[in-house]
C-alpha positions in Angstrom: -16.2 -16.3 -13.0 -14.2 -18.8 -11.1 -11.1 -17.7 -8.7 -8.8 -17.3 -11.6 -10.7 -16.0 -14.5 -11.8 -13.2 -12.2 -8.1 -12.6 -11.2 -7.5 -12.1 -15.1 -10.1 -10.2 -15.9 -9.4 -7.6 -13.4 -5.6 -7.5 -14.6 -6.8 -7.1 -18.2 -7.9 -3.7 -16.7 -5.4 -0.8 -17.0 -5.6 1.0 -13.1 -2.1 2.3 -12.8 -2.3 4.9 -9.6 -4.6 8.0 -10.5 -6.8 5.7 -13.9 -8.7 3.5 -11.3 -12.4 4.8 -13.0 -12.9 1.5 -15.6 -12.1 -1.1 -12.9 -14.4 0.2 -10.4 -16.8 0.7 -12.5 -15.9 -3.2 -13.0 -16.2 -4.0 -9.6 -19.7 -2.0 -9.0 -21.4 -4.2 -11.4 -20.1 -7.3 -10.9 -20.7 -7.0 -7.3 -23.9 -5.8 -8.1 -24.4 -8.6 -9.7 -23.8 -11.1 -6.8 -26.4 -9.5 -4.9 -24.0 -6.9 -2.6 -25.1 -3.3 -1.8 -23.0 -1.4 -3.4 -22.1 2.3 -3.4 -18.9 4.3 -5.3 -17.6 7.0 -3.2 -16.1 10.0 -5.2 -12.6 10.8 -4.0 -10.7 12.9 -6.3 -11.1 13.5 -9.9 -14.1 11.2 -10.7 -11.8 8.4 -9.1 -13.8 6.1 -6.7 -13.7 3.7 -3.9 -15.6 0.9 -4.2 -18.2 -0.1 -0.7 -19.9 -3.2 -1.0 -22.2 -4.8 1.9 -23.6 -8.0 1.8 -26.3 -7.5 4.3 -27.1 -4.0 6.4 -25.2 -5.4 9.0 -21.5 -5.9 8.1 -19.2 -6.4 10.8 -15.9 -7.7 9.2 -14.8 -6.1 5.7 -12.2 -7.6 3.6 -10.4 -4.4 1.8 -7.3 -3.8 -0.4 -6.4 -1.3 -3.5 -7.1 -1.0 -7.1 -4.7 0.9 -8.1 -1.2 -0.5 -9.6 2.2 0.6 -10.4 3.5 1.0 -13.3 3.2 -0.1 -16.2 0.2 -2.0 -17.1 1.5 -5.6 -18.0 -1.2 -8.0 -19.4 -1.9 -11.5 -17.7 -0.4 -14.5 -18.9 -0.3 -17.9 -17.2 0.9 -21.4 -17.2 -0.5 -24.4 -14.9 0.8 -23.1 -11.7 1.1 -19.1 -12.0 -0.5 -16.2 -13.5 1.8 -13.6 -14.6 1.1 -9.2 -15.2 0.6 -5.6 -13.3 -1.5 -6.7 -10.5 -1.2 -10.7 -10.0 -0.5 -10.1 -6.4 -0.6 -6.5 -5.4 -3.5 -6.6 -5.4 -5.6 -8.1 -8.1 -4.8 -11.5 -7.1 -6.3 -10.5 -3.7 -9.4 -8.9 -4.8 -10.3 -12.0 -6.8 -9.4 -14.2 -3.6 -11.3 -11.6 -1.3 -14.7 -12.1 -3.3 -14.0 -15.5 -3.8 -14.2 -15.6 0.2 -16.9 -13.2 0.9 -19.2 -15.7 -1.8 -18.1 -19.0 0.0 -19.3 -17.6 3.4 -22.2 -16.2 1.4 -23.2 -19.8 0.5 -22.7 -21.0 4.1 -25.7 -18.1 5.5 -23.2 -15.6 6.4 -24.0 -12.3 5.6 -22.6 -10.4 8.0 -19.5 -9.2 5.5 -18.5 -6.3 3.3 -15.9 -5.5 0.5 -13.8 -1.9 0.7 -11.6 -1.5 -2.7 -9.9 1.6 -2.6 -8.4 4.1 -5.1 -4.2 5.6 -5.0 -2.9 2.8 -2.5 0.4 3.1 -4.1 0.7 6.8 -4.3 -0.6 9.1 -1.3 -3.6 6.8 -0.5 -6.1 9.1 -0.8 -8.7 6.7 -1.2 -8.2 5.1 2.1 -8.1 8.7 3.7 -11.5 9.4 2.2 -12.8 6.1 3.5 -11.9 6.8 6.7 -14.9 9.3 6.5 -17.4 7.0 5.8 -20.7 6.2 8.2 -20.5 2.7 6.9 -16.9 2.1 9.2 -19.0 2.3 12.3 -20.6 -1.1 11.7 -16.9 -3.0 10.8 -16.2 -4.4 14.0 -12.4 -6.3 11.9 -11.2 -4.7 8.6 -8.6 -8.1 6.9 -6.6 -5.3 4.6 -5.0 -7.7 1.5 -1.2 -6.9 0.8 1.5 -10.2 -0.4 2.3 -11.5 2.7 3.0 -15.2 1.4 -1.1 -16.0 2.8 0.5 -15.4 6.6 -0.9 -12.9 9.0 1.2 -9.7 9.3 1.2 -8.8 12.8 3.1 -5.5 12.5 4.1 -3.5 9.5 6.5 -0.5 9.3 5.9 3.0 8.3 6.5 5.0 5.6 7.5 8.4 5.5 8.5 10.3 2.3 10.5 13.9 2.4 11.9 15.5 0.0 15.8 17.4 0.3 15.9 20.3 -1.5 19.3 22.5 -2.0 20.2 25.8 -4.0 23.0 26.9 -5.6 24.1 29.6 -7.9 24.4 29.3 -11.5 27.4 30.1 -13.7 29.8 29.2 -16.7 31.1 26.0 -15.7 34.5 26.9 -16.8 34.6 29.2 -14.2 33.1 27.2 -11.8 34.3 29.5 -8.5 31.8 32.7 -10.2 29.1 29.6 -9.3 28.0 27.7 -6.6 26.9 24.1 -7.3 23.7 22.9 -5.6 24.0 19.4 -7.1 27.2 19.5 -5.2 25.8 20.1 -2.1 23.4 17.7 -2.5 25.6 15.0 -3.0 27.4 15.8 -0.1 24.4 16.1 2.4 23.1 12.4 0.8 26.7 10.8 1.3 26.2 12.0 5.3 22.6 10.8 5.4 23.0 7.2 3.9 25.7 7.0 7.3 23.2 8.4 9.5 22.2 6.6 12.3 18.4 6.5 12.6 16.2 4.7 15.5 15.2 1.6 15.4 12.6 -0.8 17.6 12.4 -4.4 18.9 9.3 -5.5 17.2 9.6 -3.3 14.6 13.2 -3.9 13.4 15.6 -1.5 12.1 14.3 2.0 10.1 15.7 1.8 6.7 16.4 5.0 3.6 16.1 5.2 0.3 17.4 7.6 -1.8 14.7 7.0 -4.5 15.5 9.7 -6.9 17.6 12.9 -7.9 17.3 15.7 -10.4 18.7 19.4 -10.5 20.8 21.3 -12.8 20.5 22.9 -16.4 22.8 22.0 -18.4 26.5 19.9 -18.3 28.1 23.5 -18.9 26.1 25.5 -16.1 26.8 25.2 -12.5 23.6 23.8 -11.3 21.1 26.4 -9.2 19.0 23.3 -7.6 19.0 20.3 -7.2 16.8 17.9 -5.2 16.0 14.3 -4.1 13.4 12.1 -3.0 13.5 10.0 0.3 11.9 7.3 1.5 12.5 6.1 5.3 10.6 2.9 6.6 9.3 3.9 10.2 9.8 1.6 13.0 8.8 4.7 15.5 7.4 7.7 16.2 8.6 10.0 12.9 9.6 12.8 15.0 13.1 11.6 16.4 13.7 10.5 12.5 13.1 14.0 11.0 15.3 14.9 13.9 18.3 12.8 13.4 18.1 13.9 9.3 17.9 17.1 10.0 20.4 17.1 12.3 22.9 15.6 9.2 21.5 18.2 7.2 22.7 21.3 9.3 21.2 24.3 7.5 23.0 23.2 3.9 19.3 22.1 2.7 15.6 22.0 3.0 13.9 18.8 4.2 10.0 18.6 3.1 8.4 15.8 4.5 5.5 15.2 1.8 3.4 12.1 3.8 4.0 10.0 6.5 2.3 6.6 8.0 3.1 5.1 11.2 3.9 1.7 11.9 1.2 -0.1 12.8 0.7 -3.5 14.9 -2.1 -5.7 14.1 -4.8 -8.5 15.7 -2.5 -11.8 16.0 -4.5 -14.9 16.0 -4.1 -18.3 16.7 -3.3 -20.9 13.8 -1.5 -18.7 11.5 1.9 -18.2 10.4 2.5 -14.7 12.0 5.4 -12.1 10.9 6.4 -8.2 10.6 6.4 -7.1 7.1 8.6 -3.7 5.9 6.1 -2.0 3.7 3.0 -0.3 4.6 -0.6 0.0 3.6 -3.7 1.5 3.8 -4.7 0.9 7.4 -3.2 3.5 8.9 -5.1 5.8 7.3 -8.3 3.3 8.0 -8.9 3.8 11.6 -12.6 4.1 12.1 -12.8 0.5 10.5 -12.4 -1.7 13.4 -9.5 -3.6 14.5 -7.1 -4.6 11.2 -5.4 -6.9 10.2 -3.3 -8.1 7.6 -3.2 -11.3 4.7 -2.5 -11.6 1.3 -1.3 -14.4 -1.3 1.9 -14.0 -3.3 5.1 -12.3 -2.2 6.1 -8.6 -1.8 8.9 -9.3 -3.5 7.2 -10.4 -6.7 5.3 -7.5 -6.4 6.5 -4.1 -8.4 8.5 -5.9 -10.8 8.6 -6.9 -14.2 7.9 -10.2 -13.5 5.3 -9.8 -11.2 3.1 -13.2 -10.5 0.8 -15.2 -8.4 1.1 -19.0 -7.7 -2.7 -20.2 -8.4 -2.5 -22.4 -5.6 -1.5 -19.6 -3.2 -4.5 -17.7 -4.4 -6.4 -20.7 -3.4 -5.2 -21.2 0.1 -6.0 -17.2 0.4 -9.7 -18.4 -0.1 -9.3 -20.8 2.4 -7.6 -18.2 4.8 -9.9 -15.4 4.3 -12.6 -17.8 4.9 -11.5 -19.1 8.1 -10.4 -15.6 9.3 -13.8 -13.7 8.9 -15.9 -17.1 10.5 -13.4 -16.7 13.7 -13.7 -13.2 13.8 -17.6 -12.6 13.9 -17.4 -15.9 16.6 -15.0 -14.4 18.5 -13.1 -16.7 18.5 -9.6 -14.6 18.8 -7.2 -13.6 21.3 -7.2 -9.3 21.7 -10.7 -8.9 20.0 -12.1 -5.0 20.5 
């Protein structure tokens, strides 16, 4: 399969977060296929990362995730795009990834190896279980695929997810004083938070909230007993002094639960490419026995969770090219800040 029909054929393949299983099971045999060792590591609920080596000795590993968000949209396409769940986070990349590793292939070089993981876009549990492997002792540079518009991400922020919590006391809501309302409280405490003023760094940028959801409460005529919401910050320090600030604001009226957290992470800048900071986060914090990281993709993160979610063809093209040149200048060593 060429560049794109590869690209479509893995987006034809449902793998919203947590039904990864058919397109790893893809991904073993076509790489198997091509000649790559490869071996599936179990993570969680017959869910597996995918490990493939082109020689015993692989010293740079492209990686990036299987798993989607959802909901599964099929591919489509006209002359310069391909549209659907996945086009460039990250099926796109996959495609352009093993497009790459097979062009250096060609050329004699065999020093290379693929990581596809499992749960990227919920609590990456893939990535943490890779972190185990023996196999990371040999990756000397791990090129993680995210959309970063093909340039190299030097820096991207963190990601830390809590959870408020408050309580109330339920009642008839025609006599709403024989109550106390804890979606009332928590409306209050999210009104203070969104004001809050929360660190922020010079590389980095400004750390950012998201009140990503809210639920709580019986019915319209019962003053509600709970209530809760989901938060999302985007680290540009330590998370300690941000869990302070928030639950500072807080004070006592409710219960922050942080549920994961990711720190921001700097990465290998190298000569000749477009360099910037990006605002999400990825798996390599979580893939630190895999060498020094860094960070590429085609297509933009702000295509990328949406309904209409695409790749430019010729973007997924250049990321060939990109990949390509990466991995030759990192097993020459030819890079400023190599380990």
């Amino acid at each position: 399969m060429n560049l794109f029909e590869l690209t479509k054929k893995l987006m034809e393949i449902p793998s919203v977060s947590g039904e990864e299983h058919a397109v790893g099971e893809f991904l073993r045999d076509h790489l198997s296929s091509l000649g790559y060792q490869v071996e599936m590591q179990e993570v969680v609920d017959g869910r597996k990362n995918v490990i493939a080596a082109a020689s015993d000795d692989p010293q740079v590993f492209l990686s990036t995730h299987m798993d989607t968000v959802p909901p599964h949209i099929p591919p489509t396409e006209d002359e310069e795009k391909i549209y659907g769940r996945g086009a460039c986070d990250a099926k796109g990349i996959i495609a352009a990834q093993i497009t790459a590793a097979e062009r250096l292939r060609k050329q004699g070089e065999e020093r290379i190896g693929l990581l596809f993981t499992i749960d990227e876009e919920a609590s990456s549990l893939g990535s943490r279980a890779a972190n185990q492997l023996p196999i990371a002792a040999k990756c000397r540079y791990l090129i993680n695929g995210e959309p970063t518009d093909n340039d190299l991400a030097i820096g991207s922020k963190g990601s830390l997810r809590m959870m408020l919590k408050t309580r109330g006391r339920a009642a008839h809501s025609a006599y709403p004083e024989m109550g106390e309302s804890a979606i009332d409280k928590l409306v209050d405490i999210l009104k203070d938070i969104r004001k809050a003023e929360l660190p922020s760094d010079e590389f980095f940028g400004e750390t950012t909230l998201n009140v990503g959801t809210i639920s709580g409460g019986l019915a319209t005529n019962v003053i509600a007993p709970y209530a809760e919401a989901g938060l999302h910050v985007r680290l540009t320090t330590e998370d300690g002094p941000v869990i302070e600030a928030l639950e500072k604001v807080v004070a006592g009226r409710g219960e922050l639960e942080t549920m994961s957290c990711s720190l921001p992470v700097r990465m290998l800048p190298v000569e000749g490419f477009n360099q910037k900071v990006v605002r999400f986060t990825t798996d390599i914090p979580h893939l630190t026995t895999w060498g020094t990281p860094l960070l590429l993709g085609p297509g933009s993160i702000l295509d990328a969770h949406t309904r209409h979610e695409f790749v430019l063809k010729k973007d997924l093209e250049t990321a060939v090219e990109l990949y390509s040149n990466l991995v030759s200048r990192l097993l020459a060593d030819e890079v400023i800040g190599h380990r």
